[in-house]
N, C-alpha and C positions, 0 to 999 in steps of 0.2 A: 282349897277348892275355888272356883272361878273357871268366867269366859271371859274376861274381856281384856282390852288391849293391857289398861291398867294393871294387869293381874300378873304380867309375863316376868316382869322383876322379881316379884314374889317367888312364883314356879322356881327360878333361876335360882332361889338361895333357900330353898325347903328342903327337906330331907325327902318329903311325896308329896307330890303335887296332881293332883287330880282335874282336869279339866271335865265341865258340862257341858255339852251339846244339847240346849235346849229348844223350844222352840225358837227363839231369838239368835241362835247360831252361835257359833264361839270365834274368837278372832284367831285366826291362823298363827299371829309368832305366839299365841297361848296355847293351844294346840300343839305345836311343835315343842313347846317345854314342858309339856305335862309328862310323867310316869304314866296315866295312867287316863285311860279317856270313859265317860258314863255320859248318857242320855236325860239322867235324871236325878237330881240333887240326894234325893229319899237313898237312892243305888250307891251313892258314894261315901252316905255317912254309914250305911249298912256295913260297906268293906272297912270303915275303921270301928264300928262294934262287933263285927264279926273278922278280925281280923284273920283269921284263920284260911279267907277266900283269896286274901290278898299272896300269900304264896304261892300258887302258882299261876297267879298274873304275873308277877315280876319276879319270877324265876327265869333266868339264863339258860 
């Protein structure tokens, strides 16, 4: 998880990568490598203890 520019490497070699959009924004090439975009840190750690929501986020 992450916004920031720093974070876009990481996205790049995760297996899920979750970008925040929080009130301080998220940097766009982080954004563009993320699986998987949430509004709010609480949102994103919810889909990996519930992992169960995560299927048909990123179902094809």
């Amino acid at each position: 998880m992450g916004n920031g520019v720093n974070d876009e490497l990481m996205f790049r070699e995760a297996d899920l990568s979750i970008a925040v959009i929080g009130k301080e924004g998220c940097a766009m090439v982080t954004l563009m490598s993320s699986d998987i975009t949430v509004t709010d840190i609480i949102d994103g750690l919810n889909l990996l203890i519930n992992h169960h929501r995560l299927i048909p986020t990123l179902r094809n």
